[in-house]
C-alpha positions in Angstrom: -24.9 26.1 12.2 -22.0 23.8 11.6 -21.0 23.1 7.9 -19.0 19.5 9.0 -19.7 17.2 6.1 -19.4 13.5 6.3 -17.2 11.8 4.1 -18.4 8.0 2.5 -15.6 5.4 2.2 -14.3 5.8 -1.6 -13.1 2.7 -2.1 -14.6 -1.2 -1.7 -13.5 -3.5 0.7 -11.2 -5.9 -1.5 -11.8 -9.6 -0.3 -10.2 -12.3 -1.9 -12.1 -15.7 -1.8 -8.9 -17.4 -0.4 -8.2 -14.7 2.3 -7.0 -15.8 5.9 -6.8 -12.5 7.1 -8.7 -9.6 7.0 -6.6 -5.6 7.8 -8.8 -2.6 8.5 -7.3 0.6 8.6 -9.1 3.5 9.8 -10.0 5.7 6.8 -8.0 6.4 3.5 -6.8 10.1 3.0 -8.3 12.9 1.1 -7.9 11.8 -2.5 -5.4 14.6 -3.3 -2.9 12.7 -1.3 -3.2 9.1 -3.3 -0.8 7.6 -5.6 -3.1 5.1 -6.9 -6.6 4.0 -6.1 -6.2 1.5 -3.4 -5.5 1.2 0.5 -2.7 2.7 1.8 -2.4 4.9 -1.2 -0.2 7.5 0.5 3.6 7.7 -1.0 3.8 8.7 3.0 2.6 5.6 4.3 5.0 3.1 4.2 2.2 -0.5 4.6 3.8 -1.0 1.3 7.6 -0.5 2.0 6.8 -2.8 5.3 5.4 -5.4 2.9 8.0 -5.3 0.5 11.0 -5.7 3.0 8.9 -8.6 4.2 8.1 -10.8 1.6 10.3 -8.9 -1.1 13.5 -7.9 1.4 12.8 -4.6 -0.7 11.2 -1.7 0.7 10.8 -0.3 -3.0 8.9 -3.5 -4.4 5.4 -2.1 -4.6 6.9 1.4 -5.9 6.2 1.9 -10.0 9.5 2.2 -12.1 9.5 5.9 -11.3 8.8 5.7 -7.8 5.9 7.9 -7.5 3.4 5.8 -6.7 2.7 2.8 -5.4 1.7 -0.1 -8.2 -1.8 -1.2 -7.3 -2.3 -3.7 -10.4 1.1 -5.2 -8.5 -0.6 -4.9 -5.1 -3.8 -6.8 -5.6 -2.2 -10.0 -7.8 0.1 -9.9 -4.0 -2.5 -9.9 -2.0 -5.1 -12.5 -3.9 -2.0 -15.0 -4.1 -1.0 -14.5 -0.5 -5.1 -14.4 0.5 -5.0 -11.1 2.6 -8.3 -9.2 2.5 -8.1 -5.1 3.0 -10.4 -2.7 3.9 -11.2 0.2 6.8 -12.9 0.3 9.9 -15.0 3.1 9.4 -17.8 3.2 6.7 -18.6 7.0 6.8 -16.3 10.1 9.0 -16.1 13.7 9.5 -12.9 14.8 9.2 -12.5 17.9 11.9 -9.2 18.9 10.3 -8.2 19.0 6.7 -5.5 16.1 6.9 -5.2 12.5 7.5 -4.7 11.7 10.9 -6.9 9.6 12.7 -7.3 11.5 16.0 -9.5 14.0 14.0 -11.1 11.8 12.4 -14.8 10.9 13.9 -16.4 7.6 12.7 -20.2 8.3 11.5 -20.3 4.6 10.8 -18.6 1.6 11.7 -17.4 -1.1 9.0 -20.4 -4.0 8.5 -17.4 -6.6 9.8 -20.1 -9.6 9.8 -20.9 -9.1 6.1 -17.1 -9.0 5.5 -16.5 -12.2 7.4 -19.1 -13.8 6.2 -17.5 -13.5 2.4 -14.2 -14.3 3.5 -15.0 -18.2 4.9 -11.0 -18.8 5.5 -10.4 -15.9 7.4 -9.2 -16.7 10.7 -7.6 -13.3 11.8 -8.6 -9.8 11.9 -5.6 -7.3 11.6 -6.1 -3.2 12.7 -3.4 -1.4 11.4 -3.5 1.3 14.4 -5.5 2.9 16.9 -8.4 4.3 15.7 -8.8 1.4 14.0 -8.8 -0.8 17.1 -10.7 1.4 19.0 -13.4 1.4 16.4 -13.0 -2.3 15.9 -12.9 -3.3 19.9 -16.8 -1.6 20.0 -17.8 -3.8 16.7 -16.6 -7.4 18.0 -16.2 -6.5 21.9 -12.8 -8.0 22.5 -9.8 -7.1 24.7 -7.7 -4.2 23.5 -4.5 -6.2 22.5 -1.4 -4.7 22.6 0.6 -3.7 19.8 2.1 -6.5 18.2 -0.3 -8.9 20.1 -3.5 -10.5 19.7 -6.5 -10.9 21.7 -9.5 -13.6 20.3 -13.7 -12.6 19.4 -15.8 -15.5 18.6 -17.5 -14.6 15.0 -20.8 -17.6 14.9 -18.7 -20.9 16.3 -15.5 -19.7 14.7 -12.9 -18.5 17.6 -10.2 -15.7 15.5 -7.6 -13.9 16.5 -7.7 -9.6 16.2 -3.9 -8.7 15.7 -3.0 -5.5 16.8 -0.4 -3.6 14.4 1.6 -0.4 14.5 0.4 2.2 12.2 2.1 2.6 9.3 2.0 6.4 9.5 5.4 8.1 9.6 3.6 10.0 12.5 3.9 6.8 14.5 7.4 6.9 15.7 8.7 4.0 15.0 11.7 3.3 12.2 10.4 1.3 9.3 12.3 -1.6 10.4 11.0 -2.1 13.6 7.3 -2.2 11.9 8.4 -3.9 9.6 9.5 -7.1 12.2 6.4 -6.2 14.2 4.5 -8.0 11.2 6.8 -10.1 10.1 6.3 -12.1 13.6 2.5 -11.5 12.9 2.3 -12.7 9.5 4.4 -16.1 10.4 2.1 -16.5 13.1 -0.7 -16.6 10.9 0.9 -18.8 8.7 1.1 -16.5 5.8 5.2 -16.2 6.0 
């Protein structure tokens, strides 16, 4: 008999009622691995850093005065005033190895993206912040898989929007900090959020 438990998404989506765009990850890591409780909450993950050296030209920004965590009070005020909704892509997983990475990770449940959208009326864009998170993403809205750093378009009732395609801001990915950092950079001013 296999003893594979499922694991429920720990945290809610966090939607702004200004938001204009909306990034899924995958799945958060196992809770011993958080510095706060928020996306991205890994001091290994560096979405923070890459939003820092965007908006901030500081890859520290979002770091608390000790630099052991990530500031998530700091985070959120961001976010609201820059209207970028968070959440994940998958509702429910079993994790078939004891770590983060998404290619052991299998989705039980898909994120409930129309009940997302629908309380987020200025969102125009959908951003996946890797892979898995397209993949899973791609078999929700039925688009084309975009290429990273590209966009292709999903029709959501009459409105036509945009699903962005984003490197992963896993240090697995191998790509320096910088170069993910300009990949949504270019995103972000295409938006209009820059």
């Amino acid at each position: 008999m296999n003893d594979i438990k499922s694991e429920k998404h720990p945290l809610e989506p966090f939607l702004p009622e200004n938001a204009k765009v909306l990034m899924l990850g995958s799945f958060p890591p196992k809770r011993e691995r958080w510095s706060m409780d928020f996306f991205y909450p890994n001091l290994q993950n560096d979405m923070w850093r890459i939003f820092g050296l965007i908006f901030f030209g500081n890859k520290d920004h979002f770091l608390t005065d000790n630099k052991k965590a990530f500031c998530a009070e700091r985070i959120r005020m961001f976010l609201a005033e820059k209207g970028v909704a968070l959440g994940d892509t998958a509702k429910e997983v079993i994790r078939h190895k004891d770590n983060a990475s998404d290619k052991f990770l299998e989705v039980v449940e898909s994120v409930d993206l129309e009940h997302m959208l629908r309380q987020l009326p200025d969102c125009r864009a959908v951003i996946t912040t890797g892979q898995k998170a397209t993949d899973t993403l791609l078999s929700v809205v039925g688009a084309e898989q975009p290429k990273v750093g590209s966009f292709s378009e999903f029709c959501f009732g009459e409105k036509v929007m945009k699903l962005y395609r984003m490197p992963s801001s896993s240090r697995a990915y191998p790509k320096p900090l910088e170069e993910k950092a300009s990949v949504y950079k270019a995103m972000f001013a295409d938006i209009g959020i820059l």
